[in-house]
Structures are given as C-alpha cells and as structure tokens.
C-alpha positions as CSV (number, residue, x, y, z in Angstrom):
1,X,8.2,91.3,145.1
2,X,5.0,91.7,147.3
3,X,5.5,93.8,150.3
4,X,5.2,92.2,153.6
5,X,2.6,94.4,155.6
6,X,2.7,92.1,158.8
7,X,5.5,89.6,160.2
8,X,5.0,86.0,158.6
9,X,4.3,83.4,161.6
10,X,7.5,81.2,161.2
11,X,10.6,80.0,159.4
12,X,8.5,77.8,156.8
13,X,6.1,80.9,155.9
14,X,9.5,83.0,155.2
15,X,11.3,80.5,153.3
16,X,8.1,79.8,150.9
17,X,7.3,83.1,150.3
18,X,10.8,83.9,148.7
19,X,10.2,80.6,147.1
20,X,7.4,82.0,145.4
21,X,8.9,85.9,145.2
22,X,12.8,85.2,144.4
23,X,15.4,86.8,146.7
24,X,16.0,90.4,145.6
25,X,19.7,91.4,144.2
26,X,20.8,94.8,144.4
27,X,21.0,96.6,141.6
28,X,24.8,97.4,141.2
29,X,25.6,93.4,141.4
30,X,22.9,92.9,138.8
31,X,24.3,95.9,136.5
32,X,27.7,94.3,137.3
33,X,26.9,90.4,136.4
34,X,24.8,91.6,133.0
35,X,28.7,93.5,131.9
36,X,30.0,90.2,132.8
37,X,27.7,88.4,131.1
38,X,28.9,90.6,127.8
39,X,32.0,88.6,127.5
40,X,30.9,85.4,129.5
41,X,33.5,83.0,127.4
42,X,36.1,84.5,128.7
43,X,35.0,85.5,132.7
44,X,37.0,83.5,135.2
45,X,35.5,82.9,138.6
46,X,37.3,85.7,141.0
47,X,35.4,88.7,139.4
48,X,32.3,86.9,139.4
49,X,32.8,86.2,143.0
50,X,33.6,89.8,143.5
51,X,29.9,90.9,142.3
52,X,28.9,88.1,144.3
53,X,30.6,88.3,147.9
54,X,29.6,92.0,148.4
55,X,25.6,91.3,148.4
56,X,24.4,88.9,151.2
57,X,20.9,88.2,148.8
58,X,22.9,87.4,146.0
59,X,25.4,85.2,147.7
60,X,22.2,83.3,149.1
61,X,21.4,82.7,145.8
62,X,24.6,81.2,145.1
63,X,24.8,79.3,148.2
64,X,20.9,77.6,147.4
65,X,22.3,77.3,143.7
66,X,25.0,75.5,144.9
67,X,23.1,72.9,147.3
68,X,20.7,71.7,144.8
69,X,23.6,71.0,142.1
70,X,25.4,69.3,144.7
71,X,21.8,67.7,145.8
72,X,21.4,66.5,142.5
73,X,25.3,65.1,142.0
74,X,25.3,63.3,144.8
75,X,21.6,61.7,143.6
76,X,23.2,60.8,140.4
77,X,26.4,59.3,142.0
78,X,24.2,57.0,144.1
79,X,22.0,56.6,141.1
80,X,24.8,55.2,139.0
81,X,26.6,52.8,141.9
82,X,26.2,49.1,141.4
83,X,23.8,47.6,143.7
C-alpha cells in the first residue's frame, strides 16, 4: 500500500484510494484465516468470525463484502419479479 505523505482532501479521495490500495489486514488474522483455510470444508462460521471481530480492517472488509452480495441479491430478486 502507498504511503500517504499528506491528508487526502475529502471522504471520496479516501474511499477511492483504498479502492485502488485494498484495506490492510493484520497479520495475525491473516496467519489465522490461511490455518482456517487448511481445513475449509469443515470451518463453521464462529471461529471465522473470531479472526474476524478482533481486526476493525478486516471486519470492514467483511462488512463491504457483505453489501455488495446483498447489493447484487436484492438486483437479482427484482430482476426475476414478474412485471
């Protein structure tokens, strides 16, 4: 990720610049989620959410993650509805 030498002018400039960048992860939920990912067939949600819940970045993710599935549900619902 680029460093950031001065302040960027507004909310827009911040939010497309960790478009472009991706939201850093800390390292220990990253080294946790790859173990995880070892024996994904059989992972159920609550440790996942444990790696999750205790890095604000990576629960951001989640949370963007999250709206554009639900984004693209609710397209397909309306998509799919008789006219």
């Amino acid at each position: 990720m680029p460093f950031i030498e001065t302040a960027l002018p507004d909310a827009e400039a911040w939010i497309r610049h960790f478009e472009r960048a991706g939201l850093p992860v800390l390292a220990r939920t990253s080294d946790a989620l790859g173990e995880l990912r070892n024996d994904m067939d059989n992972v159920a949600p609550r440790p996942i959410s444990r790696c999750v819940i205790t890095d604000p970045l990576m629960s951001l993710k989640v949370l963007i993650w999250a709206g554009k599935r639900l984004a693209q549900s609710m397209q397909a619902n309306r998509a799919s509805e008789p006219i």
